[in-house]
Kinemage of the C-alpha trace (Angstrom):
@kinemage 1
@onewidth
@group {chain A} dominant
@subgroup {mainchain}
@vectorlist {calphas} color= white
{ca unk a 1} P -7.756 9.116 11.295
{ca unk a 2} L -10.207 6.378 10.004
{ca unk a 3} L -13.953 6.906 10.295
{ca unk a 4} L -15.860 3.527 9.918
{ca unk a 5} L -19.481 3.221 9.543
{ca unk a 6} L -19.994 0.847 12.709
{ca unk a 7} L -23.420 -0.137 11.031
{ca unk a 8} L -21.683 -2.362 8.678
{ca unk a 9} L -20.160 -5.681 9.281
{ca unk a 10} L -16.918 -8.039 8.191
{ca unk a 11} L -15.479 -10.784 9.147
{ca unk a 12} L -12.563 -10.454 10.250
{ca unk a 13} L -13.294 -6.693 10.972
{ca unk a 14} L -11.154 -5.421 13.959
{ca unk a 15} L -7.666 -7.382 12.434
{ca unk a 16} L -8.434 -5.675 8.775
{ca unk a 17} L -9.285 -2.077 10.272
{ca unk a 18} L -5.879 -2.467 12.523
{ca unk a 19} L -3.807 -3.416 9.513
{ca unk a 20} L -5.414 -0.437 7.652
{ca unk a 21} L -4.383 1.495 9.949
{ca unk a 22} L -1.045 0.147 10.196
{ca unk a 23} L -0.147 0.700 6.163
{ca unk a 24} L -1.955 4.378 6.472
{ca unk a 25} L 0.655 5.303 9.674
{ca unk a 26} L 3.235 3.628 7.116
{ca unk a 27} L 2.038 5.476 4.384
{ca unk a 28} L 2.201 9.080 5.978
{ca unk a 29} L 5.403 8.571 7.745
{ca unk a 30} L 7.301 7.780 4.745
{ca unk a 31} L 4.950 9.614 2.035
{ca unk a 32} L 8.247 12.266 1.181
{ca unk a 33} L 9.960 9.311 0.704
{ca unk a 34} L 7.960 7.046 -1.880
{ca unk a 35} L 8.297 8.372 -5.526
{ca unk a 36} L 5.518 8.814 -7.705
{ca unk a 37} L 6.295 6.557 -10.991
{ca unk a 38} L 2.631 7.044 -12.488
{ca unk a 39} L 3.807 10.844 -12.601
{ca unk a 40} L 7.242 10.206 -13.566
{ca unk a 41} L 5.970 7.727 -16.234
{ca unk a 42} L 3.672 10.675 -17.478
{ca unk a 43} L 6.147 13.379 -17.691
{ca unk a 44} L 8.545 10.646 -19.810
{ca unk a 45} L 11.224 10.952 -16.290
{ca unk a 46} L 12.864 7.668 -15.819
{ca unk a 47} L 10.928 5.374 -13.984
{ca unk a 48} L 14.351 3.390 -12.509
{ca unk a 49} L 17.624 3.080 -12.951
{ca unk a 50} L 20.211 -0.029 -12.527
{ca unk a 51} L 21.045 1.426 -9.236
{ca unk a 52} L 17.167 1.234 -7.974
{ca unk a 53} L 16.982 -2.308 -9.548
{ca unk a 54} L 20.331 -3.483 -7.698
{ca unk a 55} L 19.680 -2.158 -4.459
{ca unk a 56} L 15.874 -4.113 -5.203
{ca unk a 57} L 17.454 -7.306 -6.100
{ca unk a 58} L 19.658 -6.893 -2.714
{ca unk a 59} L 16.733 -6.233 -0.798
{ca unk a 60} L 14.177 -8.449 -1.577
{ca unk a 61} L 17.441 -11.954 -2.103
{ca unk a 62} L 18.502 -10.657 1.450
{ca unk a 63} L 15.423 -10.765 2.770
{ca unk a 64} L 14.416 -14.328 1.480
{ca unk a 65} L 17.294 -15.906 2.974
{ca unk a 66} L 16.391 -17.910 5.692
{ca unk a 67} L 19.227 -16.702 7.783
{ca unk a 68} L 17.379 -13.293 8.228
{ca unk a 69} L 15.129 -12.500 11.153
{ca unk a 70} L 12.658 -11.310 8.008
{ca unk a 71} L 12.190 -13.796 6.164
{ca unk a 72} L 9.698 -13.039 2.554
{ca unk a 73} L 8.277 -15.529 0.595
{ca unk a 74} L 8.303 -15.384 -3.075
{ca unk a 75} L 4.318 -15.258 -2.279
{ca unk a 76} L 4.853 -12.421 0.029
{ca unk a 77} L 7.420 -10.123 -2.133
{ca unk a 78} L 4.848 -10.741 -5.122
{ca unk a 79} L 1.914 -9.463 -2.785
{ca unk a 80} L 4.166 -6.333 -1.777
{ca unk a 81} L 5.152 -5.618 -5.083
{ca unk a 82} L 1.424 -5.561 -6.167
{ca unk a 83} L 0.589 -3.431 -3.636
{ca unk a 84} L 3.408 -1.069 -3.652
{ca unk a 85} L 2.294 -0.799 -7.532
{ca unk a 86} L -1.159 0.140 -6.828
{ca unk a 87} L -0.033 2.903 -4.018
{ca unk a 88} L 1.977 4.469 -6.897
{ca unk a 89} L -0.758 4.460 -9.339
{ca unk a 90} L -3.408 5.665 -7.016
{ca unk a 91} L -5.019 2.103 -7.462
{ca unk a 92} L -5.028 0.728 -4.088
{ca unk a 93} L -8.465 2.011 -3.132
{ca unk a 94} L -10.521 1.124 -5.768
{ca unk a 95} L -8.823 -2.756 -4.863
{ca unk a 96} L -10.227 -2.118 -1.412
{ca unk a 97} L -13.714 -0.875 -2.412
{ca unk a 98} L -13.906 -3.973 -4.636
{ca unk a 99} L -13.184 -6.434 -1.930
{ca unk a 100} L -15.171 -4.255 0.473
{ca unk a 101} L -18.138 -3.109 -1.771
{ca unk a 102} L -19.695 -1.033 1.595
{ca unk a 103} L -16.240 0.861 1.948
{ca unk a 104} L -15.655 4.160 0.190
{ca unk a 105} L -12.025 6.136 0.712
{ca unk a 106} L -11.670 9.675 -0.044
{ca unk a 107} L -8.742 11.236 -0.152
{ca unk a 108} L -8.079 14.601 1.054
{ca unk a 109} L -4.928 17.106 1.551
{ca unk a 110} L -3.831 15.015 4.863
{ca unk a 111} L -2.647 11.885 3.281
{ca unk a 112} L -2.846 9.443 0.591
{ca unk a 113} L -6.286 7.518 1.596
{ca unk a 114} L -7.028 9.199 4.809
{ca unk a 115} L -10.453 9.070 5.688
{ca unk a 116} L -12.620 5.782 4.827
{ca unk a 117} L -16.208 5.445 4.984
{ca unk a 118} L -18.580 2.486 5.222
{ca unk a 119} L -21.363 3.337 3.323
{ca unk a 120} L -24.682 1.705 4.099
């Protein structure tokens, strides 16, 4: 699903194109699932409720107990919460074509970000 310009050249390129294509699977499989607050926000909907912040705050304490086979960091859920953030407000590419200045993602009717391009 992701086309790559082969003519350009990153360290580190295999591992980042493999995790790219790990949070675009992750992306499409749950895309019904994952509300859009950016819209909700613009239509004056609630954005969350006490219920959505509880079951957060469960979440995220269970997981940085170190009793759990997942273990976050405070790091780690501040990283994810960033990035979930940016996926909601259609952000998250322009953060990758600003880190990657020869990438360029378009999106199309298939998916969120599902075709990149390396310009040259």
């Amino acid at each position: 699903m992701i086309s790559v310009d082969e003519t350009i050249r990153y360290t580190n390129r295999k591992k980042f194109l493999k995790h790219l294509d790990e949070l675009d699977i992750n992306i499409r499989n749950n895309q019904r699932l994952i509300p859009n607050y950016g819209e909700k926000w613009r239509y004056g909907e609630a954005i969350s409720t006490s219920f959505v912040e509880s079951t957060i705050n469960e979440v995220v304490a269970k997981r940085m107990v170190k009793k759990q086979q997942i273990q976050w960091t405070h790091k780690g859920v501040h990283y994810l919460l960033q990035t979930r953030t940016a996926v909601l407000n259609n952000d998250l590419h322009r953060h990758f074509e600003r880190w990657y200045p020869g990438l360029k993602i378009e999106k199309n009717a298939e998916g969120p970000a599902s075709i990149l391009k390396m310009a040259a």
